[in-house]
N, C-alpha and C positions, 0 to 999 in steps of 0.2 A: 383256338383262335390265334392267330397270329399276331404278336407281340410287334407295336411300333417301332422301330428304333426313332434314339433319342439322337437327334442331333444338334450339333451346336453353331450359337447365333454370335455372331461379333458385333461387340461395338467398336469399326473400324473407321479411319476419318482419311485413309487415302484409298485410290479405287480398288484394292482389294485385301480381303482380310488373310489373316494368318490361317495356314491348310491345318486340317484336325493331327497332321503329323506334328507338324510344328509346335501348335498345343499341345500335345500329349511329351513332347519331350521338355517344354516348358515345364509340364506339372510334374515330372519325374525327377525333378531338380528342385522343386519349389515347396522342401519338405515343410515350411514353417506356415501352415493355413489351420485358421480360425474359423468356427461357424459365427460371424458377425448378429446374426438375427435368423430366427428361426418362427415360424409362423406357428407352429404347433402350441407353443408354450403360453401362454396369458401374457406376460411380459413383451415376450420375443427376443429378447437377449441384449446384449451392447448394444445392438444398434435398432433396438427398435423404439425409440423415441423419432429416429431417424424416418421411419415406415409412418409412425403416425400422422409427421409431417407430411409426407407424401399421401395420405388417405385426406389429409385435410385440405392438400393444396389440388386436388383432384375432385373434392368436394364442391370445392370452389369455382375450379371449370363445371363442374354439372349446373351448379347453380347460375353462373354468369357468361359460362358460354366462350363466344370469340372476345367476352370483355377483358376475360382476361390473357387476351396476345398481345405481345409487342409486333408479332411480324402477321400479316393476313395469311391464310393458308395459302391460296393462291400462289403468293409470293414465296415464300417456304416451300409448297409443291417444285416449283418452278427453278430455284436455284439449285436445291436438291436433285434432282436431272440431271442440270449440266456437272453436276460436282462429281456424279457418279458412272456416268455416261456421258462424259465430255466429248470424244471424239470419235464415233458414230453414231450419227443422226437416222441412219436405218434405225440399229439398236435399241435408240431413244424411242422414237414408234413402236417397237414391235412391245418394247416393255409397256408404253400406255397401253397397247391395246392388251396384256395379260391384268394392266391393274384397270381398267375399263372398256367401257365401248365408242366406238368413234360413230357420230351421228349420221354422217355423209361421205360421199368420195373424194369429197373435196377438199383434204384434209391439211394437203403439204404447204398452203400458202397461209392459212388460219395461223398454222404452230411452227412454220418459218419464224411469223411476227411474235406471235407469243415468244418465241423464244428469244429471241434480237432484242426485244424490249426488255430485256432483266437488267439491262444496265441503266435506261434509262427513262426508271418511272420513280426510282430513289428520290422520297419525297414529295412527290408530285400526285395526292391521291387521285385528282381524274385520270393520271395515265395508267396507275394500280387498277382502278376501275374499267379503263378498256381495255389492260392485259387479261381482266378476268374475263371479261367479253368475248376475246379472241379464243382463249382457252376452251372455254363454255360453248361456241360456236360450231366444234368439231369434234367434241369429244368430252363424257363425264362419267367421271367411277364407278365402279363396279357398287349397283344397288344393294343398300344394305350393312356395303362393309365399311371397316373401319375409317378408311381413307373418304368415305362415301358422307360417313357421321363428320369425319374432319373438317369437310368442305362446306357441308348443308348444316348440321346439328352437332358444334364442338360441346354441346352440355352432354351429350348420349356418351360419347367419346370418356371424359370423367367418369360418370356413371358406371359406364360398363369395365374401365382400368378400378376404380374404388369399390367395385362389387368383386374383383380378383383380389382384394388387397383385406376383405373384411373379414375379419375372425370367426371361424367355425364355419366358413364356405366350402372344407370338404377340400378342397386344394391346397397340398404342402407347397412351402416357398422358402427359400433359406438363401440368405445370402454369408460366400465364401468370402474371407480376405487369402490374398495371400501378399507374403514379404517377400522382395526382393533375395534376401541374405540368400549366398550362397548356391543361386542359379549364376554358372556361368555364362559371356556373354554370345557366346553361339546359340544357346538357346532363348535369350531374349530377344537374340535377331528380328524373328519373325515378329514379333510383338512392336519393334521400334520401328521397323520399316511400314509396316500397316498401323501406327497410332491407337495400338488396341492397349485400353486399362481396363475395359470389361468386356465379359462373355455371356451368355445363357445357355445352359446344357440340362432339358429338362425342366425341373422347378427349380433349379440352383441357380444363384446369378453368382458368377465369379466376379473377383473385383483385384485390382492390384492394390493393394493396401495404401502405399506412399505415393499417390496420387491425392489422397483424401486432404494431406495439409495445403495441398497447393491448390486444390478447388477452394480451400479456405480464406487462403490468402486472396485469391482472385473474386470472392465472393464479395468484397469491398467496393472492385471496380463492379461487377454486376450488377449491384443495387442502382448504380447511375443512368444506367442502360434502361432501355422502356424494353421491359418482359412481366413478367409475371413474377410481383412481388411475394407471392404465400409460396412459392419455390426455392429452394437454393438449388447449385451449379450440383452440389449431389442428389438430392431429390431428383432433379431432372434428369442427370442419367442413371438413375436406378427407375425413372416413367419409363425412359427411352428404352433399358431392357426390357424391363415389366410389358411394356407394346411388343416388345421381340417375343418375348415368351405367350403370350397373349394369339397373337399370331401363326407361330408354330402348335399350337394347342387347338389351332380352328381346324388345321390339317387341309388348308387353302389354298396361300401364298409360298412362293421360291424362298429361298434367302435374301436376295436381290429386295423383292419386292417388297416384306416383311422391312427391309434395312431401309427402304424409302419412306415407307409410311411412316416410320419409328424415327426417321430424322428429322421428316419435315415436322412432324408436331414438338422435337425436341425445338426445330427453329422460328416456328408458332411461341413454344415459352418463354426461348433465351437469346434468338436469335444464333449466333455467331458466339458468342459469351464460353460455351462448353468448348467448343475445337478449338478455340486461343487457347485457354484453359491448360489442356491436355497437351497440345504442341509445347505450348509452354516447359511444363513437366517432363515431356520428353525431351527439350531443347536440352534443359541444365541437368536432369539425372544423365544423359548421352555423355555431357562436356567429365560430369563428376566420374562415370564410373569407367572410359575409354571406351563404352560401345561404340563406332564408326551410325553416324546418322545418314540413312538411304538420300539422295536428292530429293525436293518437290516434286510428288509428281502431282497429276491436277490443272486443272484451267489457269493459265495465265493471270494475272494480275491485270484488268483493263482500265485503262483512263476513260474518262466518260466518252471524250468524241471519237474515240475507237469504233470500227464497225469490223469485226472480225467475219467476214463472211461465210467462209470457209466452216467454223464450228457451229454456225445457224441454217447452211443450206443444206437441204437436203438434194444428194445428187442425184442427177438423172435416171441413172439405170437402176434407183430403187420404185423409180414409177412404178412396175410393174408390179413389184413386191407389194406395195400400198393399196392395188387395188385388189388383192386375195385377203384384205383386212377385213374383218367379220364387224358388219353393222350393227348396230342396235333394230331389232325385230322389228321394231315400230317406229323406226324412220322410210321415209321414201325416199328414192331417189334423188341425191340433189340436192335434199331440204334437209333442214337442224329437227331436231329433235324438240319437243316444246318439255323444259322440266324447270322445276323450281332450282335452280342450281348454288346459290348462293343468298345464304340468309338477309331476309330482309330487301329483296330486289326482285322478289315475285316471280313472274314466269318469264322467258325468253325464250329466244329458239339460240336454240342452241343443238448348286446343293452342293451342299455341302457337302464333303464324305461322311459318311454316318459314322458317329461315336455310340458304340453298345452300348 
């Protein structure tokens, strides 16, 4: 039988991550790595008091669901998009329709507005509430999956990450630290330019080790933020792998797509809270140690009465492209799809190079 390859998932925070070359020359360098926690052992090592938090604070979504988000999925769906597919709107489509089904043909005027609306429903829950509408109107996740549980049923979503995380489940899981010391700065390049402190390669989750005290420090301001208090800023990105790895273990989803689902519920917990974080860390180890920091790349910074049309219209000559999009089997023509889409509002119409 023919042996999987294992490949590796990035938690990257500009639009693309560091190549398995770039890694692999990174960890050639990066002789100083600890096993942090280890799943096998009763304990699990240094850091599994760390794990337990996370089985408890995932507990917690099983039991209470989208009570405990600061941001709607919806809205976390939705920003995540444009943050990673900002500028083609073809692109944007073609990824919804790999992470669902679009209900109708009618698709490009529905999720023009869904999209144009991300700047200006801040605050305002009846306009959260017709973005979901618009959204729901043309198109909804793939049944079943992760992103599917995110939207309809955020308690399955816990359940099913805290049944990965539960002792004697027959699944190894370890997480790596590694130190900085003595990786030169041609090989953290790649790492500073894509905002990557963690990986998943396999059951392993890599982690940059000196990132951990400044999720700590920043853990202060997080508490003030409305997210998900049974979380901290590391918990959440060790869910945020843990959904990475989780995802490539279904033998499903792209990388792309795996990296979307895994953001938006990080921004369901913390919002925004992690990518300051992490900039952050990258900003001042850059300034301390001479690595040169890439530019911003990424969606502009918009003021509210902005109406940037250009990043929300989808142009003409993908018409065509739009209508070889594959329906939902049990939509007609023309017409929404009838599904329960959003908890509590009833019915409506609506790679990576391989690393061995």
């Amino acid at each position: 039988m023919r042996q999987r390859k294992c490949r590796t998932r990035c938690c990257y925070r500009r639009m693309s991550p560091p190549t398995a070359e770039g890694l692999a020359e990174f960890e050639s360098f990066a002789a100083d790595t600890r096993v942090l926690y280890d799943h096998v052992y009763p304990q699990g090592g240094e850091y599994g008091a760390a794990f337990e938090r996370v089985r408890e604070g995932l507990a917690q979504v099983g039991r209470e669901g989208c009570g405990c988000f600061g941001v709607c999925a919806t809205d976390a769906f939705r920003e995540v998009l444009l943050d990673y597919v900002p500028a083609d709107p073809g692109r944007r489509i073609q990824l919804l329709g790999r992470l669902g089904e679009f209900t109708h043909r009618d698709t490009k005027r529905a999720l023009e507005r869904f999209l144009r609306s991300a700047h200006a429903d801040r605050g305002y829950p009846c306009l959260r509430r017709e973005g979901e509408c618009m959204l729901a109107a043309g198109w909804h996740p793939r049944s079943g999956s992760l992103l599917d549980h995110l939207f309809n049923d955020p308690a399955e979503v816990g359940r099913l990450l805290a049944e990965r995380l539960r002792p004697g489940n027959g699944h190894p899981l370890r997480l790596i630290g590694h130190s900085l010391a003595g990786v030169p700065a041609t090989a953290l390049q790649p790492l500073v330019d894509s905002l990557t402190v963690a990986y998943v390669r396999g059951a392993d989750i890599h982690l940059l080790a000196p990132v951990l005290p400044v999720l700590e420090e920043w853990e202060a301001d997080a508490v003030l933020i409305d997210g998900c208090t049974s979380v901290s800023l590391l918990e959440t990105l060790l869910i945020h792998e843990l959904t990475e790895m989780v995802l490539e273990e279904s033998e499903i989803w792209g990388s792309l797509e795996a990296h979307i689902i895994a953001c938006t519920l990080e921004r369901c917990l913390k919002g925004h809270m992690l990518h300051v974080a992490v900039e952050d860390f990258f900003l001042h180890w850059s300034s301390a140690s001479g690595v040169p920091r890439s530019p911003q790349v990424g969606m502009p910074v918009l003021a509210v009465d902005e109406e940037p049309e250009e990043i929300y219209s989808i142009p003409e000559e993908d018409d065509e492209e739009l209508e070889q999009l594959q329906l939902d089997s049990s939509c007609e023509e023309g017409m929404g799809n009838v599904i329960p889409f959003f908890p509590g509002m009833g019915e409506r119409t609506v790679s990576e190079t391989a690393h061995e």
